[in-house]
C-alpha positions in Angstrom: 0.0 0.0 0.0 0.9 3.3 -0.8 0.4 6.3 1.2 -0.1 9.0 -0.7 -0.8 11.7 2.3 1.9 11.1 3.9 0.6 10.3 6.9 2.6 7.8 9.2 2.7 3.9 8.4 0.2 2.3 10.5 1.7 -0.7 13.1 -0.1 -3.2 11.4 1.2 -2.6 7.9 5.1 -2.1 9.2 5.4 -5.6 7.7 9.2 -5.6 5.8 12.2 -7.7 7.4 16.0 -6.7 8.0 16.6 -9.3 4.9 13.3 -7.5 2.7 15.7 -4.5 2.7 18.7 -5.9 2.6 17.3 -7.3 -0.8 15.9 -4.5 -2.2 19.2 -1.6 -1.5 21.1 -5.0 -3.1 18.9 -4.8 -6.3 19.5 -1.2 -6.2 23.0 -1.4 -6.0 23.7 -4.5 -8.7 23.4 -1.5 -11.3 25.6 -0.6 -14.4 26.2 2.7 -13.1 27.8 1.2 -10.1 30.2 -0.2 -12.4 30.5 2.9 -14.0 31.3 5.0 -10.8 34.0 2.2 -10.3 35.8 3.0 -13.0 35.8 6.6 -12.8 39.0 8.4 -13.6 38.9 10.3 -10.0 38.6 6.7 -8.1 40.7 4.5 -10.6 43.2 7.4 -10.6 44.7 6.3 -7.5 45.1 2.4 -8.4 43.9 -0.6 -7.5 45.1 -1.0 -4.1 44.0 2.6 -3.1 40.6 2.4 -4.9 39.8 -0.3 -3.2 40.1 1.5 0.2 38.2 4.4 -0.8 35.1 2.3 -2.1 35.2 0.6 1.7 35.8 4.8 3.1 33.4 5.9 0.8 30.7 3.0 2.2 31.2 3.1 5.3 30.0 7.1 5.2 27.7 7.1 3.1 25.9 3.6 4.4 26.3 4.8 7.8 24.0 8.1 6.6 21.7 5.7 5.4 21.1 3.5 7.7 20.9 6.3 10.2 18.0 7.6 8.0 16.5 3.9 7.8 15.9 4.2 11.3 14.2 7.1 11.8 11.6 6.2 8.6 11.3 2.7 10.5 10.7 4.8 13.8 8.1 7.6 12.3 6.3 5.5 9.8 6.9 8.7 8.0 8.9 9.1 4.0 11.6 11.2 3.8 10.7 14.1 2.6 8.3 14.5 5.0 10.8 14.1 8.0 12.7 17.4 6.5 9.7 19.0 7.8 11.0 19.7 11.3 14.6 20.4 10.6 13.9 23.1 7.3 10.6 24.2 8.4 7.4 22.7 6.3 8.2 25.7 3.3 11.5 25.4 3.9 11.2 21.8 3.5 10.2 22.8 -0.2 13.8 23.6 -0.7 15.0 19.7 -0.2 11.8 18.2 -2.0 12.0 20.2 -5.3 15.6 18.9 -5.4 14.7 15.7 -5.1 12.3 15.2 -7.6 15.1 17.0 -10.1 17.6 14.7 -9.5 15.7 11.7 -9.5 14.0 12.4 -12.5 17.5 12.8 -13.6 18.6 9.2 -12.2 15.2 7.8 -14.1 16.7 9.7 -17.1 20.0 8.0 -16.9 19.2 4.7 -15.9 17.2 4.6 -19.3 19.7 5.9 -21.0 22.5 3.5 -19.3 19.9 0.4 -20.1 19.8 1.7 -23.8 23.3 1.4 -24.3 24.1 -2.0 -23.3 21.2 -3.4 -25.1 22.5 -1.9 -28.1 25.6 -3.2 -27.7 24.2 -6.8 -26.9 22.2 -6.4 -30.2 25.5 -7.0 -32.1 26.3 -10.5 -30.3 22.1 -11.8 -30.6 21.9 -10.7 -34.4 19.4 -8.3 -33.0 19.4 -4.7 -35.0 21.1 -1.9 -33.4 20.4 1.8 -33.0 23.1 2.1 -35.8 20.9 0.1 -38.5 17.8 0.9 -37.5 17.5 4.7 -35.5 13.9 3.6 -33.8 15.7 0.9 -31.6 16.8 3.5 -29.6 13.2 4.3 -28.7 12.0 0.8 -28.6 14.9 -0.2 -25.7 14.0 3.3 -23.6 10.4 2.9 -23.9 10.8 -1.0 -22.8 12.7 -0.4 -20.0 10.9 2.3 -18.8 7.5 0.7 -19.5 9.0 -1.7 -17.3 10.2 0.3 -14.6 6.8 2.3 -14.0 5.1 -1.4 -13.8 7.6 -2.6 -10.9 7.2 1.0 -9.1 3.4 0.7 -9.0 3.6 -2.7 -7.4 3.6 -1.7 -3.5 5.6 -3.5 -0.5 4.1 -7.2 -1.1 5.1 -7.1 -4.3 8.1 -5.5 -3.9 9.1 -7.9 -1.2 8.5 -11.0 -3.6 10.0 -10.2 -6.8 13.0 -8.0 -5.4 13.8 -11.2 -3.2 13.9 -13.2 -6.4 15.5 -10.7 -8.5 18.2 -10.1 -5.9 19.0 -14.0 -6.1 19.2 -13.5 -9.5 21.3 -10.9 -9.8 23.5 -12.7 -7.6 24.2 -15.4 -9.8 24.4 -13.1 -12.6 27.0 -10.9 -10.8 28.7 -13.8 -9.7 29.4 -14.9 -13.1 29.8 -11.6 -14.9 32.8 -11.0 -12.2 34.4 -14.3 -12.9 34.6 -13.8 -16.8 36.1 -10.1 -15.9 38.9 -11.3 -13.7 39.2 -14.5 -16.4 39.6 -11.6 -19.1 41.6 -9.3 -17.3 45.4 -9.3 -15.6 44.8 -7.5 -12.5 47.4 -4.3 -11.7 49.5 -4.6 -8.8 48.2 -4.2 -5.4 50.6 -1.7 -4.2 49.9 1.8 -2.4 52.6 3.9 -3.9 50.4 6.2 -6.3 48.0 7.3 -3.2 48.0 8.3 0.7 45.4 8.4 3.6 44.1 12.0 2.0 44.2 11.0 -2.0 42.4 8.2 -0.9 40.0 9.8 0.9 39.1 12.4 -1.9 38.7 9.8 -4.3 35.8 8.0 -1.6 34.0 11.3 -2.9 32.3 9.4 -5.4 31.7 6.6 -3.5 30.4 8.8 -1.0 28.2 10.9 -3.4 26.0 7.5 -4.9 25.4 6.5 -1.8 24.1 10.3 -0.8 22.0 10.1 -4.2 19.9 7.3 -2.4 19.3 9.0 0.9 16.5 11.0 0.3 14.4 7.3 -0.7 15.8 5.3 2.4 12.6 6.3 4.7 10.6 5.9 2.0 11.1 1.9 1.7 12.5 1.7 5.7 8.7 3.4 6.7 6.9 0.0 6.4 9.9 -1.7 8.2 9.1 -3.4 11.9 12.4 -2.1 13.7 14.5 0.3 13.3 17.6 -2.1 13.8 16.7 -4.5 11.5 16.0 -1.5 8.8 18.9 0.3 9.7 20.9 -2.8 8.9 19.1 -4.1 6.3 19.9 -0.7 4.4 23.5 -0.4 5.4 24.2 -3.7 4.0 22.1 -4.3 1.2 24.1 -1.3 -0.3 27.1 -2.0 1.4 27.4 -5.5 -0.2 26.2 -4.8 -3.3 27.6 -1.0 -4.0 31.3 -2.3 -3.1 31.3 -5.3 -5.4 29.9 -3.4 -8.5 31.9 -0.6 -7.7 35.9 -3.3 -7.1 34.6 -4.7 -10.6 34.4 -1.4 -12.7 37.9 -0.3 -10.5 39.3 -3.7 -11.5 38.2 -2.9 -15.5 39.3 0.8 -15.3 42.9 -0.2 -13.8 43.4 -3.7 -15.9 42.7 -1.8 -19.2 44.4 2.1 -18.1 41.1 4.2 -18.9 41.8 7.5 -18.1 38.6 9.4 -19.6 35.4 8.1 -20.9 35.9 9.6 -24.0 36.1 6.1 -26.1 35.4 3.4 -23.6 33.9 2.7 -20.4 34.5 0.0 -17.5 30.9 -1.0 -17.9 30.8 -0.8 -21.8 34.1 -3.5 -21.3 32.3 -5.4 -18.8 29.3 -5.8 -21.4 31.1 -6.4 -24.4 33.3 -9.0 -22.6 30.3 -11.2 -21.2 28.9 -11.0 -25.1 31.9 -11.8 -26.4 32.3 -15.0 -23.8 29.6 -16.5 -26.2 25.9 -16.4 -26.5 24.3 -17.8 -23.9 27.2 -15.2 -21.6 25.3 -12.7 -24.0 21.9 -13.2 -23.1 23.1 -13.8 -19.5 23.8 -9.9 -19.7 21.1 -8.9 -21.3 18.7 -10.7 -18.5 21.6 -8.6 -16.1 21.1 -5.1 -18.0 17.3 -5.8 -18.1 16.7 -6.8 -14.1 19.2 -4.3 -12.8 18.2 -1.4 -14.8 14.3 -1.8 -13.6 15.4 -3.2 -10.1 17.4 0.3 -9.8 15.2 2.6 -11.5 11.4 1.7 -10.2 13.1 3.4 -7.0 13.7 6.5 -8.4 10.4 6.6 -10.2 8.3 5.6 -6.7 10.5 7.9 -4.8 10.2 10.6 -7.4 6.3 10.1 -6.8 6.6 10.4 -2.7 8.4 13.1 -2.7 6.4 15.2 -5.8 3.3 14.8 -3.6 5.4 16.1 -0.8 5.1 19.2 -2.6 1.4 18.9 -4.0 -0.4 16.5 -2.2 -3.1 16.0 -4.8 -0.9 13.5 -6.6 -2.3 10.3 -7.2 -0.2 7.5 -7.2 -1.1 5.9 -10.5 -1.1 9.4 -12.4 2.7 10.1 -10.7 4.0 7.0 -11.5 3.0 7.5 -15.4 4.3 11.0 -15.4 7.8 10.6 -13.7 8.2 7.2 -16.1 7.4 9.1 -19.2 9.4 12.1 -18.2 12.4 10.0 -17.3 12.0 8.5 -21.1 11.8 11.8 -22.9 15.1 12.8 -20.4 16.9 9.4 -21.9 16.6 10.4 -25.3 19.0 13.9 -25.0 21.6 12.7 -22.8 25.1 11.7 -23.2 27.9 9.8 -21.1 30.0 13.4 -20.3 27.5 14.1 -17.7 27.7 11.7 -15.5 30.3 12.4 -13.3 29.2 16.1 -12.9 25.7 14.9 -11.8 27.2 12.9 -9.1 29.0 15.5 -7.4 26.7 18.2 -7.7 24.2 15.1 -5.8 26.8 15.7 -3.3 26.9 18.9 -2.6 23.3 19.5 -2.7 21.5 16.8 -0.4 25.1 15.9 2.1 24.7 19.1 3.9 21.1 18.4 3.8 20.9 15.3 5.5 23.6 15.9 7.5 21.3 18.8 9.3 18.2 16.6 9.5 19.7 13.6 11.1 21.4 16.3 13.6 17.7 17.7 13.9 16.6 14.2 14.5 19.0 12.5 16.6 19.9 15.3 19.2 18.8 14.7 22.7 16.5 18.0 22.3 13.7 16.4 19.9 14.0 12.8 21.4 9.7 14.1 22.1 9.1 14.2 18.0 5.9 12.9 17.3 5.1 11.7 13.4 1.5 12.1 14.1 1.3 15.9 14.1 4.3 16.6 11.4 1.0 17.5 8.6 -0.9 19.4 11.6 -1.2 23.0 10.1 -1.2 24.4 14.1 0.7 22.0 15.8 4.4 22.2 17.1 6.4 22.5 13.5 4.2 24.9 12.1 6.6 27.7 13.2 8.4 30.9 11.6 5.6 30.4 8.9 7.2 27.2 7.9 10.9 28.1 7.6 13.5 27.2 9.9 16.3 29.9 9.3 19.5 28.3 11.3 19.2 25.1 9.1 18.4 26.9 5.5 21.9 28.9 6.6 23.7 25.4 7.5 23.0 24.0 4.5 24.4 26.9 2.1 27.4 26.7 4.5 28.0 23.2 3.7 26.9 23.6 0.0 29.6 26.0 -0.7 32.2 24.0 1.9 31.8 21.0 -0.6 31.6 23.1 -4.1 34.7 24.6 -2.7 36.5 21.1 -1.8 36.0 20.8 -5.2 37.6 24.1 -6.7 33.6 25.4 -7.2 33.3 23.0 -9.6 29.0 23.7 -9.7 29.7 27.8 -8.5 31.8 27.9 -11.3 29.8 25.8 -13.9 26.8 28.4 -13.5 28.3 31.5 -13.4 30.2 30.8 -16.8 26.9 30.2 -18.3 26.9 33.8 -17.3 30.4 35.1 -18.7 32.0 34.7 -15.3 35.3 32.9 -14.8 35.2 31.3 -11.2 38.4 29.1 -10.2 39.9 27.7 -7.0 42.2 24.8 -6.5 40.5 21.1 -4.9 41.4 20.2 -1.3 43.7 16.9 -1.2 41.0 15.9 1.6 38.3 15.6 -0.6 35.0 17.2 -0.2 32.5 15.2 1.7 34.1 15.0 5.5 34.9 18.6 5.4 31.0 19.2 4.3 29.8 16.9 7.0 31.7 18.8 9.7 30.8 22.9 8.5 27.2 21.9 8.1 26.9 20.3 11.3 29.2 22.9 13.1 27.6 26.0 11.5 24.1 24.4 12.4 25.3 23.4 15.9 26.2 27.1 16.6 23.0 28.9 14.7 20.9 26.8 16.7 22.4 28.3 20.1 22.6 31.7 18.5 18.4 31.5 16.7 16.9 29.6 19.5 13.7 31.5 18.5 13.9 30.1 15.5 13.2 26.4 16.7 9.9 24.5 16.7 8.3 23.9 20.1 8.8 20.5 21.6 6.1 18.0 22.6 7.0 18.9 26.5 6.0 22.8 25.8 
């Protein structure tokens, strides 16, 4: 069932297991672009050895930040979109939902596009035609996979918990195998250190960190209908722990074996693919049943979650009519894009929803609002209907840590829009990285604004 008014979860429906999410975040993360985030020139840049490290660095922050937001869905009943409520304000909480729904129609955009691709290139090995002989396949793969996606996203928990059980088994074997044909077909580099330190390796966990950020504003929304918070919490944190590090040591592995330095001719996943179809046929319609489960297993999350958090915004959404929409939007997105943006996305994922979520689980884990109560989060004159809906100390926070991050990252987004304005913006990247410094000026700058605004802050349930 799918609640549409965001009201909390009753009891009696909190129905999902530890393992229930545990498959579903490992669907999510058996994904091409995993393999692709493996392989990018940022993370394989600092070798094998290294890489490897910063995927586990990368995990372990970003899981934890999931798993800490599993529990509070599991706890509220609540999505999580709704739970910015308290923490921005229920305007301000405008700010993180509009976001949302532009970067996961983005994600529902890509995945499409991603799924596209390596159908095409399976085409060659099946005798099937390609986009090259005949233009329409392009639309026939896009419009398959996303016909397929918006049927899985409109299934609800019960089904959900069925088919992504099996599909996660299935992926399994299918992973299993694609990674023993890759490290069949490819000499491993040496695992040796010498290219990268503690702080190289912890800037290249930045993209690690930044895919796992992508998911956290959906984690309440699956945890919600969970019955614990423990057992959500960990099913999240190692769903996508298990799954997110494997996909992303096999596009490492790919990038390093083969020396890709840009994406300009090849990618890790592109090799992945064309070396499972050209292990034979049967290895070639054993990717093609891998592109087609992972691709909707990974996607019908970002079109359900796109749906949740839109009716965040107008509540007059139906569930049927959202689903349609987001899935035809995210088709008519995969059509115009290209491979060069992928990297860019990611990080600007980062810097827009870290310092987010790093204020609302401060807001919801600090001993102050241990009194919150999910039943009157939509009460128009209850206790968060406060400074008409704005909450001032954390809409500050986050443009502290927004700018701490895009800075980490010599204003790579600052600088993107102003020179679609004429102006030249540089600055040089911390060795660090850009996601721990983020974490700790957003939840300093919040910490302090709180004690200097304490006006500002919405009545507990003991006032």
């Amino acid at each position: 069932m799918q609640h549409s008014e965001h009201k909390p979860v009753p009891e009696g429906e909190r129905s999902l297991k530890a393992s229930d999410l545990f498959f579903i975040w490992f669907g999510a993360a058996i994904a091409i672009s995993e393999i692709w985030g493996g392989g990018l020139p940022s993370l394989a840049g600092v070798g094998l050895a290294a890489g490897l490290v910063a995927i586990l660095i990368g995990r372990v922050i970003g899981n934890g930040l999931m798993g800490a937001m599993a529990a509070i869905g599991a706890r509220s009943g609540l999505p999580t979109m709704v739970l910015t409520r308290p923490a921005f304000g229920i305007r301000g909480s405008i700010l993180p939902a509009a976001f949302n729904v532009i970067q996961l129609l983005g994600w529902t955009g890509w995945m499409l596009f991603v799924g596209f691709l390596y159908m095409d290139k399976l085409a060659e090995f099946t005798g099937l035609p390609t986009s090259a002989d005949l233009p329409a396949m392009k639309y026939v793969w896009i419009i398959l996979l996303g016909a397929l996606c918006m049927l899985w996203a409109a299934g609800g928990q019960k089904f959900w918990r069925t088919v992504q059980s099996i599909s996660a088994v299935l992926l399994f074997v299918l992973t299993l195998a694609m990674t023993w044909i890759v490290l069949r077909s490819n000499a491993a580099p040496t695992l040796d250190f010498s290219g990268a330190g503690p702080l190289q390796m912890l800037a290249a966990a930045d993209v690690v960190v930044a895919m796992s950020i992508s998911w956290l504003p959906l984690v309440a929304d699956y945890s919600r209908f969970s019955n614990s918070p423990r057992a959500s919490a960990a099913g999240t944190f190692w769903g996508y722990f298990v799954g997110g590090t494997w996909m992303y040591a096999v596009g490492l592995l790919v990038a390093s074996s083969h020396g890709i330095t840009s994406f300009d001719s090849i990618t890790p996943d592109g090799l992945v693919i064309e070396t499972m179809g050209s292990a034979g046929l049967a290895w070639a319609l054993a990717a093609i049943v891998l592109v087609l489960i992972s691709t909707v297993t990974t996607t019908f999350l970002d079109i359900y979650s796109c749906v949740v958090s839109s009716q965040s915004l107008v509540p007059s959404i139906r569930d049927r009519t959202g689903n349609i929409v987001t899935g035809v939007l995210g088709i008519l997105i995969a059509l115009f894009l290209d491979t060069a943006i992928f990297e860019p996305f990611l990080l600007a994922i980062g810097a827009i929803f870290l310092p987010i979520f790093v204020i609302v689980l401060l807001w919801h884990y600090l001993p102050r609002t241990a009194q919150f109560d999910p039943a009157e989060i939509d009460n128009r004159r209850g206790p968060y209907w406060y400074m008409s809906g704005f909450n001032l100390p954390a809409l500050l926070a986050w443009i502290v840590g927004f700018v701490v991050y895009d800075l980490a990252r010599g204003f790579g987004s600052i600088s993107y829009f102003a020179g679609l304005h004429g102006i030249t913006i540089e600055g040089n990247e911390l060795a660090i990285g850009s996601s721990l410094p983020c974490i700790l000026a957003t939840a300093a700058a919040y910490i302090l604004l709180v004690k200097l605004m304490p006006a500002s802050q919405p009545r507990g349930q003991s006032d």
